[in-house]
N, C-alpha and C positions, 0 to 999 in steps of 0.2 A: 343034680345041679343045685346050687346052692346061691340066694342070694344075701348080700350083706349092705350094712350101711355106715358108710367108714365117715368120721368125723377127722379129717385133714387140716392141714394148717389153711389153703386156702378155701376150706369149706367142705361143707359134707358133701357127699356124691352117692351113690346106688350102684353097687354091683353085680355081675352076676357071673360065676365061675362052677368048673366041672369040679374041682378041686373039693374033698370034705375038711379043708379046715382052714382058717385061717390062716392059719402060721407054717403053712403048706411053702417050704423051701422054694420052690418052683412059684408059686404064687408070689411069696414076699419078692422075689428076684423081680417079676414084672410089675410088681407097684412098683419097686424103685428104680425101675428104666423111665418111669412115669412120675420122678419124681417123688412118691412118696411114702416114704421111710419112716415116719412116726403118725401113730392114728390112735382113735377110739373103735373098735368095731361091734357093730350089733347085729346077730344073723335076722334077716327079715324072712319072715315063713315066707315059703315057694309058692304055695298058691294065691297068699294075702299079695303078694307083689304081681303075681301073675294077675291076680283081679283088679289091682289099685290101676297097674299101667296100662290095660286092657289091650290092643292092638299091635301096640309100643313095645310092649313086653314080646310078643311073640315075633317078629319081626328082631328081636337083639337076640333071643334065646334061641330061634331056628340058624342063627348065624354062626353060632356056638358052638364049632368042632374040636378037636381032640388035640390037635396043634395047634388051637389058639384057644386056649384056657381062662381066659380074663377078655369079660366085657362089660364095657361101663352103658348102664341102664340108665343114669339119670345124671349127667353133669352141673345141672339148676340144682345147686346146693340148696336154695329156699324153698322151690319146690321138693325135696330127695328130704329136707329134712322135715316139713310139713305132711311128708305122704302119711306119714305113722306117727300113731301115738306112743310113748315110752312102752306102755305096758302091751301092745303088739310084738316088741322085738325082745329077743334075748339079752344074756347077760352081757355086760360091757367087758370086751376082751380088748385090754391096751397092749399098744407093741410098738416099742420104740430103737433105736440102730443102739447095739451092743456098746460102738463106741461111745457114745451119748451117757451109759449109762455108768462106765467105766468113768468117767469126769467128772458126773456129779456123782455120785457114790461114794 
């Protein structure tokens, strides 16, 4: 399991997926049933998020079966983006809709 911390147009959020990648087809597909189609993303280490959300955490993570691949850990964008310092999380991986990119380009 893997969590991440996606920087969105309407704000950051926290999430946590079975998926190993971002850019996991299946995954992008259920951000954008959700709306969200262009991001910043930063993987937040599995146990630092297991530690920061404490109870919170396990209660969204024991929910987290194989037919539902995506759950969102932290929708308080100011709290999702205050949990962590920059140099806690990985590298900044962007990902924006092909056609977006095709226009300005």
């Amino acid at each position: 399991m893997r969590s991440f911390l996606l920087m969105t147009g309407s704000g950051p959020l926290n999430i946590l997926t079975s998926h190993g990648s971002i850019e996991n087809p299946v995954l992008l597909d259920k951000l954008l049933a959700k709306g969200i189609d262009k991001f910043i993303a930063f993987e937040v280490p599995y146990e630092l998020a297991r530690q920061r959300y404490g109870g919170h955490f396990n209660v969204v993570a024991n929910d987290l079966h194989e037919t539902d691949d995506l759950r969102i850990l932290d929708y308080n964008g100011d709290r999702a983006f205050r949990m962590f310092t920059f140099s806690e999380l990985g590298d900044a991986h962007v990902h924006e809709p092909a056609a977006l990119e095709q226009t300005v380009g």
